[in-house]
N, C-alpha and C positions, 0 to 999 in steps of 0.2 A: 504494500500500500504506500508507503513512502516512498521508492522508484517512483510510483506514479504520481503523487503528490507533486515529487518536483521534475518530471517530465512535462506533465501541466502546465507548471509554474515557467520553464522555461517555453513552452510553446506559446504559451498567454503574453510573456514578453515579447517573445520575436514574432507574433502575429501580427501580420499588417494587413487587415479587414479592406475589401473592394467596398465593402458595405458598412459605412461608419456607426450609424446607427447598428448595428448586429454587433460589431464588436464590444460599442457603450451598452448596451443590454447584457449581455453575455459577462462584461467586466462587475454589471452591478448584481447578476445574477450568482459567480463568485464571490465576490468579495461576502452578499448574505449568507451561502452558504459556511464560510468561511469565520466570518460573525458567529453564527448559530454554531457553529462547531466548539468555538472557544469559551464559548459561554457554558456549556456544558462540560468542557475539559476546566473550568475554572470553579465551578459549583462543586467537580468533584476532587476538588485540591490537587489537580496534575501542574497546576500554575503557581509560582514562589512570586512574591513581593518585586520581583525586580523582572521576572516577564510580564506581569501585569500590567507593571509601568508602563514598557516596551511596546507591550499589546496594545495598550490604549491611545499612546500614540499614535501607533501604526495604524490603529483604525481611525483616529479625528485625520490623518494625513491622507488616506485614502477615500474618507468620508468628505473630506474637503474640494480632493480634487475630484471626485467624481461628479461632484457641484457644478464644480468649475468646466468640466466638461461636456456636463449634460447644460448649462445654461448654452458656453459655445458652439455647441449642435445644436441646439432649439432655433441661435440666431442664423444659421446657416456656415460657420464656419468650422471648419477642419481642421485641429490643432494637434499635430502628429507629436509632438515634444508634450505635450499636455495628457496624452493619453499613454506615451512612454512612460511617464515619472507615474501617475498611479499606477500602474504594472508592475513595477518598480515597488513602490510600497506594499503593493499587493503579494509579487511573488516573497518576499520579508517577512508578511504576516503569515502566507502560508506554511512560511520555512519553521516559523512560530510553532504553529501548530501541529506540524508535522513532529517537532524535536519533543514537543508535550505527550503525544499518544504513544514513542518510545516507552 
């Protein structure tokens, strides 16, 4: 399961969607799943004081920029460096949660 976690995680990086909306769907489709995953790895004490931290960052940073990405697709623009960097914190978090379910 872990292989696959971060084979994921690298393909969700280097994807470069024809279909911009598909990718921004798909990235917030992750990232919930992802959410929901650590909340129950954190309920059940797999999480210490200092990935929590980390965690919580790592989701205002990715909850921020999916913001910021879904506003600039609504206006019609294509921000490839914007969608990079949440993948980016995304594949972070899942590396999170992958090293938690060890």
């Amino acid at each position: 399961m872990k292989q696959f976690l971060m084979c994921f995680a690298a393909v969700l990086v280097a994807c470069v969607s024809s279909n911009p909306g598909a990718d921004l769907k798909a990235t917030q489709k992750t990232f919930a799943a992802t959410v929901r995953s650590l909340t129950v790895l954190k309920n059940a004490g797999k999480l210490n004081k200092e990935e929590i931290k980390d965690t919580t960052e790592l989701i205002n940073k990715v909850n921020n920029g999916l913001k910021d990405w879904e506003t600039a697709y609504a206006a019609g623009l294509i921000k490839p460096e914007l969608s990079q960097t949440v993948k980016k914190f995304l594949t972070a978090l899942i590396s999170l949660e992958s090293k938690a379910k060890e």
